[in-house]
C-alpha positions in Angstrom: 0.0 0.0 0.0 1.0 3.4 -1.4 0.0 7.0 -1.1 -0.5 8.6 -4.5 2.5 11.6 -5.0 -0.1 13.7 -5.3 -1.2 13.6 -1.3 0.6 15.7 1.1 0.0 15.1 5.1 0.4 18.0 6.8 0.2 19.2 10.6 -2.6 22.4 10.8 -3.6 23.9 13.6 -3.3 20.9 16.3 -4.7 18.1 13.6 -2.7 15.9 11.1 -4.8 16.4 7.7 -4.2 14.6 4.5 -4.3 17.0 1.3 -4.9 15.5 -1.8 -4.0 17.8 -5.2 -6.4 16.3 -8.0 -4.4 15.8 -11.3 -7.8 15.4 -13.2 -11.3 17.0 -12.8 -12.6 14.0 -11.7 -10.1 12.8 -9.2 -10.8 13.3 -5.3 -9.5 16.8 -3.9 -10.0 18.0 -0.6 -9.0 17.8 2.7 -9.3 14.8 5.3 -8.9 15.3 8.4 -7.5 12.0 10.4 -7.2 11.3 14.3 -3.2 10.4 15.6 -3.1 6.5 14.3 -4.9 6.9 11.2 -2.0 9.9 10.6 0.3 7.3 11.5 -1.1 4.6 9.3 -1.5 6.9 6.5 2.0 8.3 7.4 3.5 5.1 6.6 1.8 4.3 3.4 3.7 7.6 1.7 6.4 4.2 1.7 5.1 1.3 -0.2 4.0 -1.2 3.2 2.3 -4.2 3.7 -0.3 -4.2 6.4 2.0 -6.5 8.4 5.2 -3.9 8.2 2.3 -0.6 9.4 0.9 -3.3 12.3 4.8 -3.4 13.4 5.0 0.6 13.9 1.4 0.8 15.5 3.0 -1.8 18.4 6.0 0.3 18.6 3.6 3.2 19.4 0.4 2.0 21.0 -0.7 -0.8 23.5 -3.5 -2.7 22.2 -5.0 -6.4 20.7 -3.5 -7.0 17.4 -7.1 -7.6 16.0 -8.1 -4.2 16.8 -4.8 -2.4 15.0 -5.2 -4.2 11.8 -9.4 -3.1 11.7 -7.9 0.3 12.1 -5.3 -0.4 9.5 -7.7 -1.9 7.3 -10.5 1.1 8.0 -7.8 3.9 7.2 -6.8 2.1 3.9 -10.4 1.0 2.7 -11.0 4.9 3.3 -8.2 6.2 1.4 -8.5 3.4 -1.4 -12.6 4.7 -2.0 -11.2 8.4 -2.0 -8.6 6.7 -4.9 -5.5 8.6 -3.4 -3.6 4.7 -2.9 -1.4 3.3 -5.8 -2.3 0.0 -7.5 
């Protein structure tokens, strides 16, 4: 899983947002805003990651079942997969 070049996550104003620059009229562009581990899963994915490598920093970081990081995982990239801003 990998962020599209053409999505910036930025810091603003006390939030992590994800910008995404459309590079046709019809692709998604906008803003979304994300809570501190979905910025951290999308975070990773500006790298191309499995799911695996991403649950391996979320451990590093957070205490918490397994089951429960890889929904979150799974959430964030279903979300940014619909939006279209993921390669493949």
């Amino acid at each position: 899983m990998k962020l599209k070049s053409n999505v910036i996550i930025q810091p603003l104003a006390g939030e992590t947002m994800l910008v995404v620059a459309a590079t046709t009229p019809d692709d998604f562009h906008g803003i979304v805003k994300f809570n501190d581990t979905a910025a951290d899963i999308a975070s990773a994915m500006r790298e191309d990651v499995t799911e695996d490598q991403i649950l391996t920093l979320l451990q590093e970081k957070y205490e918490g079942p397994e089951e429960a990081m890889r929904a979150d995982i799974r959430k964030v990239a279903d979300r940014l997969r619909r939006i279209g801003v993921l390669e493949g």
